[in-house]
C-alpha positions in Angstrom: -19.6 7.1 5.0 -18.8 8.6 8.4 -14.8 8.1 7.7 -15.4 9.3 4.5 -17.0 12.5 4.9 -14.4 12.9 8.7 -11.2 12.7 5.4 -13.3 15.1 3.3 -13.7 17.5 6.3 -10.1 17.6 7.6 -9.2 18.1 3.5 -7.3 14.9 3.3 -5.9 11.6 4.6 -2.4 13.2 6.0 -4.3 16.1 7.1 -6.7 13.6 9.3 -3.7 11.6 10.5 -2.1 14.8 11.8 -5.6 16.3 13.6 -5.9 13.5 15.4 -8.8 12.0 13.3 -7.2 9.2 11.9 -5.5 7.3 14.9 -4.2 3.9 13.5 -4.5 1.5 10.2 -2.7 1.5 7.1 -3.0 5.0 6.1 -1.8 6.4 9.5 1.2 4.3 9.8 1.5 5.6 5.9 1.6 9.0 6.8 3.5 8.9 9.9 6.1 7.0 8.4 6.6 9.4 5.3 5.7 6.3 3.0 4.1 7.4 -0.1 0.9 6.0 -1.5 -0.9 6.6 -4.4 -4.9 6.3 -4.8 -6.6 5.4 -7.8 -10.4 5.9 -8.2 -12.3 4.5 -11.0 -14.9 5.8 -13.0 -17.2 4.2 -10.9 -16.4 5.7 -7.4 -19.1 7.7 -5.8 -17.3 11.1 -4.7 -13.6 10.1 -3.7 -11.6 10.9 -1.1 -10.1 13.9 -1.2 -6.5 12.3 -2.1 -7.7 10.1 -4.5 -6.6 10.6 -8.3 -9.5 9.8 -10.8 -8.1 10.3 -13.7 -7.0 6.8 -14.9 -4.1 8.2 -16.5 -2.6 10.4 -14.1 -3.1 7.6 -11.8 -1.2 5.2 -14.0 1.7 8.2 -14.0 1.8 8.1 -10.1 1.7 4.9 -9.4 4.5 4.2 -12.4 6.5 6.5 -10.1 6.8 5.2 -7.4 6.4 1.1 -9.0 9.4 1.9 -10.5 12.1 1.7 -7.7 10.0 -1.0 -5.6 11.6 -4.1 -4.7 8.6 -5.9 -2.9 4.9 -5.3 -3.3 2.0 -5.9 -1.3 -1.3 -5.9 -2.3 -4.3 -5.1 0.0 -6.8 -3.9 -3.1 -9.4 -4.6 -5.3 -8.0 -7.8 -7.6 -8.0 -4.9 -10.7 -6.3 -2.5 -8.7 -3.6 -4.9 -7.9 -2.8 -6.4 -11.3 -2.8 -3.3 -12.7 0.3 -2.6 -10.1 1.3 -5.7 -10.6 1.4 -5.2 -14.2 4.0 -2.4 -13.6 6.4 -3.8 -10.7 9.9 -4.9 -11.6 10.1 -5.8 -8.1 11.2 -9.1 -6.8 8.7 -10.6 -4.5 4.5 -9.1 -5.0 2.7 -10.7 -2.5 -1.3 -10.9 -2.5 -4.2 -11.9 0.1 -5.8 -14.0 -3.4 -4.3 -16.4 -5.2 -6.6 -15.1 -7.9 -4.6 -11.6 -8.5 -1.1 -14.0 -8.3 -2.7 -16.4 -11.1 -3.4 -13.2 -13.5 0.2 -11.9 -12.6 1.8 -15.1 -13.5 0.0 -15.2 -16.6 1.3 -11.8 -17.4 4.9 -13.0 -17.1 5.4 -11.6 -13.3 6.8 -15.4 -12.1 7.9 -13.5 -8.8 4.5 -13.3 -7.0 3.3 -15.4 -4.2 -0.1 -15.7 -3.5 -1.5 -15.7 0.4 -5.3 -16.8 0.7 -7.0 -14.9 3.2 -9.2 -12.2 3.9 -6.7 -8.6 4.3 -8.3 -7.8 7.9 -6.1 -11.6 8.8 -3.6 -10.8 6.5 -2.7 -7.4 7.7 -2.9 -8.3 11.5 -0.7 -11.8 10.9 2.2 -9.4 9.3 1.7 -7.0 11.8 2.5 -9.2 14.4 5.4 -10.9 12.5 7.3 -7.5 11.8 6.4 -6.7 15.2 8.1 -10.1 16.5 11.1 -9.6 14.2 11.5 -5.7 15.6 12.2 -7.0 18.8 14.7 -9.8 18.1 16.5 -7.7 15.9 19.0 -5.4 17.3 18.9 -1.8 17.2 21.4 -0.9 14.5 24.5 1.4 16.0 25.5 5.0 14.6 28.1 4.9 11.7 31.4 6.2 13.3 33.1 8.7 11.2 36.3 7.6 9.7 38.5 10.5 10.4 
């Protein structure tokens, strides 16, 4: 509740990041990396976030916008949160932390997704660490030169 009402104070998540209130995790590394994100509520939620859509289908509209040019998915949500993405990915590879969520997916005709069985604290600090290995055996790429 403390995070919470800290988002709801600075107005929202980017607004947090950039005040210095948010200072690492996904939503950071979000921001600071110009990535966007879309956050659905349900009618359940107890007074959202401030950047959180509740209307279901405004939600669906957003997320449909950016689902639409994705080429790999993946999901650190609620199991209905993800197949409902899921539902709307032509992407090629969705990856999950429950096999659960790649079961429904398959079932839905989405024969792309891979299921990884772990909690997502694990999950995200395991790919951390990977793209972190891979950034440093990879070379920096070098300017384009100009061909005139």
């Amino acid at each position: 509740m403390r995070a919470i009402n800290a988002i709801r104070r600075a107005g929202s998540i980017e607004k947090a990041v950039r005040q210095g209130i948010a200072t690492s995790g996904i939503m950071h590394a979000l921001v600071m990396r110009g990535v966007p994100y879309v956050l659905a509520g349900s009618i359940r939620d107890d007074g959202p976030l401030p950047d959180v859509i509740a209307d279901t289908l405004a939600a669906q509209d957003a997320m449909r916008s950016h689902t639409a040019t994705a080429t790999f998915a993946v999901f650190v949500a609620t199991a209905l949160h993800a197949i409902a993405v899921g539902n709307m990915l032509p992407a090629f590879v969705d990856v999950d932390q429950t096999e659960f969520v790649v079961t429904k997916l398959r079932d839905r005709g989405t024969h792309q997704a891979y299921g990884v069985v772990t909690n997502a604290q694990d999950f995200m600090h395991v790919l951390r660490f990977y793209v972190e290995r891979w950034q440093q055996a990879t070379p920096a790429p070098t300017p384009a030169r100009s061909s005139r």
